[in-house]
C-alpha positions in Angstrom: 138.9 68.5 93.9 141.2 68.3 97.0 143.8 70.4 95.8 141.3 73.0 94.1 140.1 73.3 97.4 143.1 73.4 98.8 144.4 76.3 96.9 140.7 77.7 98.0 141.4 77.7 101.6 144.9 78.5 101.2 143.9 82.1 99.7 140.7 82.6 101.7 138.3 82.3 98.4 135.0 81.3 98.5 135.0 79.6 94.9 137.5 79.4 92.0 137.4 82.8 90.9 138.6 81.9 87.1 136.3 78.7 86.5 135.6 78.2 82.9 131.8 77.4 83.3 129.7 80.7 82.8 128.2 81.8 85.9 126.1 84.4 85.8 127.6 85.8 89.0 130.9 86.3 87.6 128.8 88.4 84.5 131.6 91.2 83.8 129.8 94.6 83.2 131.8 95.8 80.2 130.7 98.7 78.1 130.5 96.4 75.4 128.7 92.8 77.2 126.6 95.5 79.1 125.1 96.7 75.1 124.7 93.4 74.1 122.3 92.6 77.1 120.3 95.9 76.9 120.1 94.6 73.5 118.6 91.9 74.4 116.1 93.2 76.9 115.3 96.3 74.1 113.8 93.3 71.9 111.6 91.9 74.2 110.3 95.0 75.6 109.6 96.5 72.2 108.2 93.1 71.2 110.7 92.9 68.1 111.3 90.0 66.3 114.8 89.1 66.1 118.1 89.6 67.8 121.5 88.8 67.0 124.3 88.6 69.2 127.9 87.6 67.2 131.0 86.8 68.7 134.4 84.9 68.5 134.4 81.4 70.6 135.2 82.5 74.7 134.6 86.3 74.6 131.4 85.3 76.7 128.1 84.9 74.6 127.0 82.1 77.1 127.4 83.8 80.1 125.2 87.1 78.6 122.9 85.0 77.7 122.2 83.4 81.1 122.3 86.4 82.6 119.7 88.0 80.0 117.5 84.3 80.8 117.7 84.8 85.0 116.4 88.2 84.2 113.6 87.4 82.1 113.0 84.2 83.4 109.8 85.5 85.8 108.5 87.7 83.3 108.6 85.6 80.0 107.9 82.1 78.8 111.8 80.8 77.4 112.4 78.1 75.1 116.4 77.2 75.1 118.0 75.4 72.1 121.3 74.2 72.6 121.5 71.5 69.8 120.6 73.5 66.8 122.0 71.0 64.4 118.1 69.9 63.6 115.7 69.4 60.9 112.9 72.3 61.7 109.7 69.9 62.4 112.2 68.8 65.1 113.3 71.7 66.2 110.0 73.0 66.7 109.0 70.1 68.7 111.8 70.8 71.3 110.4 74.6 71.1 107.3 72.9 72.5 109.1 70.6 74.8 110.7 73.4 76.5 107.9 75.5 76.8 105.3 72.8 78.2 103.1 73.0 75.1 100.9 69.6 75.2 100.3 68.3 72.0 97.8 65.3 70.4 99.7 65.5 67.1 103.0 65.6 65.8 102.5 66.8 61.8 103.8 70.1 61.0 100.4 71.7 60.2 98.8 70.9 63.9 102.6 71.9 65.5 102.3 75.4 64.0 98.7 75.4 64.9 98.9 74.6 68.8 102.6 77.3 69.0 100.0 80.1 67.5 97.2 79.0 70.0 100.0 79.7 73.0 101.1 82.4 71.4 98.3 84.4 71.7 97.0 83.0 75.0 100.4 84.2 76.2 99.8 87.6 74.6 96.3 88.2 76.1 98.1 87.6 79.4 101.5 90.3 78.5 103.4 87.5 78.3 106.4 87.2 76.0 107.6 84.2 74.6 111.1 84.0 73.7 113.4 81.1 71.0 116.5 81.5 72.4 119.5 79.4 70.0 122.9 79.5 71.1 125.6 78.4 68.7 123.2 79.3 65.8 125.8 79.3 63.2 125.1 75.5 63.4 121.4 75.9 62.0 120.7 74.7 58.8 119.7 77.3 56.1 116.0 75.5 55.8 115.3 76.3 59.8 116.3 79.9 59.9 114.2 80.5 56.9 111.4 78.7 58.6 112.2 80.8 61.7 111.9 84.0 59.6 108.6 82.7 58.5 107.3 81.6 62.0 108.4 85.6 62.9 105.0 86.4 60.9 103.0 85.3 63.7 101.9 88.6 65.3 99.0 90.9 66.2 97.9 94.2 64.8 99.9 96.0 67.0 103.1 93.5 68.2 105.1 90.6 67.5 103.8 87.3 69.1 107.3 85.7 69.3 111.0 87.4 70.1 113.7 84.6 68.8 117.5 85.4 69.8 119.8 84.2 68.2 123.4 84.1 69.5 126.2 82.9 66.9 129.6 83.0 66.1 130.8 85.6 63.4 130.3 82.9 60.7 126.9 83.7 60.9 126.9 86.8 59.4 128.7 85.9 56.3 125.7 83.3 55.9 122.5 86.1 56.5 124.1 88.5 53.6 124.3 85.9 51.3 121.1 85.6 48.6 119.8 82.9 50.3 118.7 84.2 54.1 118.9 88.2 52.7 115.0 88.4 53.4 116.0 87.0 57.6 118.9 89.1 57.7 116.8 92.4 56.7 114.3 90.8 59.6 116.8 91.2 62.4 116.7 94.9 63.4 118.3 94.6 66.8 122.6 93.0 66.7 125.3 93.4 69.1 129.1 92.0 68.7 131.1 91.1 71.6 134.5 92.0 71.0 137.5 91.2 72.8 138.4 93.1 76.2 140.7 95.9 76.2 144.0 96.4 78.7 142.3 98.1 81.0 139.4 96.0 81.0 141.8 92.9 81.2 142.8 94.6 84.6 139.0 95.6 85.8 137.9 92.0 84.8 140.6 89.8 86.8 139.9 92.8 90.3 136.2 91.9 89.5 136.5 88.1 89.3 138.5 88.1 92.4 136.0 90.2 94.5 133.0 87.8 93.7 135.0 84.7 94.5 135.4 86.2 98.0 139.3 88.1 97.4 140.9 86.8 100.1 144.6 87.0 100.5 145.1 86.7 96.8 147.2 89.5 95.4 148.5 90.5 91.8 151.8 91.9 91.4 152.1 94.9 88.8 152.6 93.9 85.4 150.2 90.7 85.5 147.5 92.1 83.9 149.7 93.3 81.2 151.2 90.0 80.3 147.7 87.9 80.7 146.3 90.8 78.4 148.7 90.3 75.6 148.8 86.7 75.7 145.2 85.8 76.2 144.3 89.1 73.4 141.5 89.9 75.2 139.3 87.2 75.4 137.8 86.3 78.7 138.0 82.3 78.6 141.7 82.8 77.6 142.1 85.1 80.5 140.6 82.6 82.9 142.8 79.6 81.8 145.8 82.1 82.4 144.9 83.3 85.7 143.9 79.9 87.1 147.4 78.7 85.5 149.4 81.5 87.3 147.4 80.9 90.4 148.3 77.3 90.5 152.2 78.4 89.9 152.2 80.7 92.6 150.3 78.2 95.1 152.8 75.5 94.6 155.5 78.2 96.0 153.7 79.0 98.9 153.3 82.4 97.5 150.2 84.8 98.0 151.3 87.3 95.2 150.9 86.4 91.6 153.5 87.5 90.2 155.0 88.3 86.5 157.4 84.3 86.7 154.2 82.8 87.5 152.1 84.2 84.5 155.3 83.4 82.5 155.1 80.0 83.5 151.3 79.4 83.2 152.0 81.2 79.2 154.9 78.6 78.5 152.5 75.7 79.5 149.4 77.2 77.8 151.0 78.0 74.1 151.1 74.4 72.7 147.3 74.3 74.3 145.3 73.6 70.7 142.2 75.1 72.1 143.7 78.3 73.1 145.7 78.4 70.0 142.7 78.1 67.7 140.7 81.1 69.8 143.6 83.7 69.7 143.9 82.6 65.4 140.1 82.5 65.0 139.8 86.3 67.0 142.8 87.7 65.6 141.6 86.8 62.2 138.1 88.2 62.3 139.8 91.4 63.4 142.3 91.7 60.6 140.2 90.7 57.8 138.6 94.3 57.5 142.3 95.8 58.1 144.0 93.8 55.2 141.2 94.3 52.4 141.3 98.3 53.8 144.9 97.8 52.8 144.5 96.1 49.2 141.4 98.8 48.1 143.7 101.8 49.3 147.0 100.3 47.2 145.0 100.0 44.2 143.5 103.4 44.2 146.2 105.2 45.2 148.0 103.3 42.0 145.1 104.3 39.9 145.3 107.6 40.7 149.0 107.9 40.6 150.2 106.3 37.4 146.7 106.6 35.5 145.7 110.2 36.2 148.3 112.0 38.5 147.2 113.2 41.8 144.1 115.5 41.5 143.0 117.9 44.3 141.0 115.7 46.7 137.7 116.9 48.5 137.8 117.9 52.4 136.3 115.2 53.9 133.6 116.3 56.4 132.9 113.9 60.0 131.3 114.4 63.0 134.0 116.5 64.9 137.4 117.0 63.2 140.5 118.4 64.2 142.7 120.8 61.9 145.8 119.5 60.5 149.0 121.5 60.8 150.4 121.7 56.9 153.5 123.0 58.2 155.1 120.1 59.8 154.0 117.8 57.2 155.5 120.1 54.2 158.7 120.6 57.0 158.9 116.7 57.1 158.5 116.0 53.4 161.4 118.3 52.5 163.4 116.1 55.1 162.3 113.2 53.3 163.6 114.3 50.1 166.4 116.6 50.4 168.2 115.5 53.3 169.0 117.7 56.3 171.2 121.2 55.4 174.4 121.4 56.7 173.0 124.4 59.4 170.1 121.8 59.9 172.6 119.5 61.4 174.9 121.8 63.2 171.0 123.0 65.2 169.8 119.4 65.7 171.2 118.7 69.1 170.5 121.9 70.3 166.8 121.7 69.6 166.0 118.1 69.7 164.4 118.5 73.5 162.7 121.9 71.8 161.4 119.7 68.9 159.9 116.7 71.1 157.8 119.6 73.4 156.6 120.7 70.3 155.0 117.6 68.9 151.6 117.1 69.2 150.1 113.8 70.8 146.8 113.0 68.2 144.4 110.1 69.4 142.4 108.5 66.6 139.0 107.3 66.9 138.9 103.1 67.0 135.6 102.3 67.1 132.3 102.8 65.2 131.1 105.3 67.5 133.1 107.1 70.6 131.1 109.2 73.7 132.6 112.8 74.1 132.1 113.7 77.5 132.1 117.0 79.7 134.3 115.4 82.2 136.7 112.6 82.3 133.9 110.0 84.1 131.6 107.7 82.6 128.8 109.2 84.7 129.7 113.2 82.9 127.3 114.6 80.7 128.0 113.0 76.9 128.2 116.4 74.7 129.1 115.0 71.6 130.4 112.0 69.7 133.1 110.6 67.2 133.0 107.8 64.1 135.4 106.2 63.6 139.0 106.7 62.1 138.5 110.8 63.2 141.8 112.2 64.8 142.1 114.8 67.7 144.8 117.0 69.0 145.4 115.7 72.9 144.9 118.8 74.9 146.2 116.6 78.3 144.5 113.7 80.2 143.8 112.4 83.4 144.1 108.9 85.2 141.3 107.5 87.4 142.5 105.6 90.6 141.6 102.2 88.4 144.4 102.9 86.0 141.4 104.7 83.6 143.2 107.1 81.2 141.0 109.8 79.8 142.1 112.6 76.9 140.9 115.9 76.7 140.3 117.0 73.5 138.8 120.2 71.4 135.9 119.4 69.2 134.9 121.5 65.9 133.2 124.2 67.9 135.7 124.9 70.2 134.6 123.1 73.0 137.1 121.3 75.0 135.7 117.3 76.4 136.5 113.8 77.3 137.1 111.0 75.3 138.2 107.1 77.2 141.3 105.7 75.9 139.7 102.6 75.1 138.1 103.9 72.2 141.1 105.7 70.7 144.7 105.5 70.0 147.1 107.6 70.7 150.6 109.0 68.7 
């Protein structure tokens, strides 16, 4: 404690601004942690019955869900399980527990009985009443199909009870199995909290360091970068970095976090068996879909080639597409094959700078769905939008005073708009 607040004082902060516990204060905005709590406020306002928010250990399911609690926590009555390893019947009785429910009798039928009786005095008042289970990849099979069943309780016109459950990725593989398939076609409402970008990493460690009170505390170009690529995005990673590199540059008398420090805090941090097993656990999840992608395209593409030749594939029609120019692809399969010509290689100094003007820079789509915007700002009009795995032509781009890159594109129409380079890459 004396030399946290040591290095506290030393760099004018108010509190540690990379403390693991999560604070709802340090609650980082992200376009993706900001879906997953209007997610969560969408059920209980519509009065749906289940929500489902995934995602790999540290990317910050706790710290949405206390911030989703402290904003309902006025307006709705909030039962919190946090040991979901339980039988139902006991599970339901700290449902009770936690929501002041008095009972005279503890067998399952009267239980069920006195939770509907709440249930609808809380209803007559607009009251919601909300299960919320964190790690619910823990729950047995037997409770979350008793939990579907308790969903039934409802009125002619809404749901009596909004249950959230918030789970690691595990979970999922569990609801499509036979087993829960009737639950998992009850939860209408998901979100999945994904790993932070580059430029979020940036944004996110700026942020932190402004609610802890910024002080004198500076970092040197090329930090984010490094505590990006090490920590792969995930927020509780990040923290453990930052704090690390902190420490390093405290114990030189330095106010500037620089790139040795980070360097330092990542040799210390990469025999660290819980940060090990976060990066293989969110790296995994993330390259599953990638490799079987991989494996079903090989096995077509044999199929086709040595069982029936190479037919005339169909144009495949998307959102917004970008025409492909045949030339330099027949231009670079010739290469390929025949080799460069003699007056090929006589010209190719000459009109190798020529050649690199000419290419085009394409950004491909990255996530399910990308905003195309009328100006390069996340307040701009959204005109259109892309799926995934759709390519543009990259028309030029603009860089916000954050570090923000932005690409201007041409859509099918014509129309020329903005797309955020976290949702694309660019070649």
């Amino acid at each position: 404690m004396g030399v946290q607040m040591d290095i506290l004082e030393f760099y004018g902060l108010k509190e540690d601004p990379f403390k693991l516990t999560p604070d709802p204060m340090f609650f980082f905005p992200s376009e993706n942690h900001n879906e997953a709590l209007s997610s969560l406020s969408y059920v209980v306002q519509q009065r749906e019955g289940f929500c489902l928010v995934t995602g790999e250990p540290g990317t910050g399911k706790t710290t949405v869900l206390n911030v989703f609690k402290n904003s309902w926590k006025d307006r709705a009555e909030i039962a919190l399980i946090l040991t979901p390893r339980l039988s139902f019947e006991e599970f339901l009785l700290s449902v009770l527990e936690d929501l002041n429910v008095k009972l005279t009798k503890t067998n399952k039928n009267d239980i069920l009985k006195a939770f509907r009786d709440f249930l609808i005095e809380k209803s007559q008042m607009d009251m919601p009443v909300i299960i919320i289970v964190d790690e619910a990849q823990n729950l047995h099979d037997e409770t979350l199909e008793e939990l579907r069943l308790l969903s039934n309780l409802e009125t002619d016109k809404e749901k009596l009870l909004q249950i959230v459950l918030i789970a690691q990725p595990e979970l999922e593989g569990r609801l499509r199995g036979s087993k829960l398939r009737q639950l998992n076609q009850r939860i209408t409402v998901r979100a999945r909290l994904n790993p932070l970008s580059h430029n979020e990493t940036l944004e996110y460690l700026n942020y932190r360091l402004i609610k802890a009170g910024k002080g004198f505390l500076k970092l040197d170009k090329g930090v984010s970068g490094l505590i990006s690529k090490f920590s792969s995005g995930i927020p509780r990673i990040i923290n453990i970095a930052a704090s690390r590199a902190i420490m390093s540059a405290y114990l030189e008398g330095s106010n500037i976090v620089n790139r040795k420090h980070v360097r330092y805090a990542i040799r210390h941090l990469k025999g660290d068996a819980m940060v090990g097993e976060i990066k293989r656990r969110s790296k995994l999840i993330y390259a599953l879909p990638v490799i079987i992608l991989f494996i079903i395209t090989g096995a077509i593409g044999y199929y086709l080639v040595e069982q029936k030749g190479i037919p005339d594939l169909p144009k495949v029609e998307s959102p917004v597409q970008v025409p492909q120019d045949t030339k330099d692809t027949t231009q670079a399969i010739k290469g390929a094959t025949e080799g460069p010509s003699p007056a090929e290689t006589e010209q190719k100094d000459t009109k190798g700078v020529e050649d690199q003007k000419k290419q085009k820079r394409t950004a491909t789509v990255i996530v399910n769905a990308a905003n195309l915007r009328s100006k390069p700002s996340l307040d701009s009009e959204r005109i259109s939008w892309a799926s995934k795995g759709v390519v543009f032509e990259v028309k030029d781009e603009f860089t916000e005073i954050t570090g923000k890159k932005w690409y201007k594109v041409k859509i099918s129409d014509n129309r020329e708009c903005w797309i955020a380079d976290r949702v694309v890459t660019v070649q």
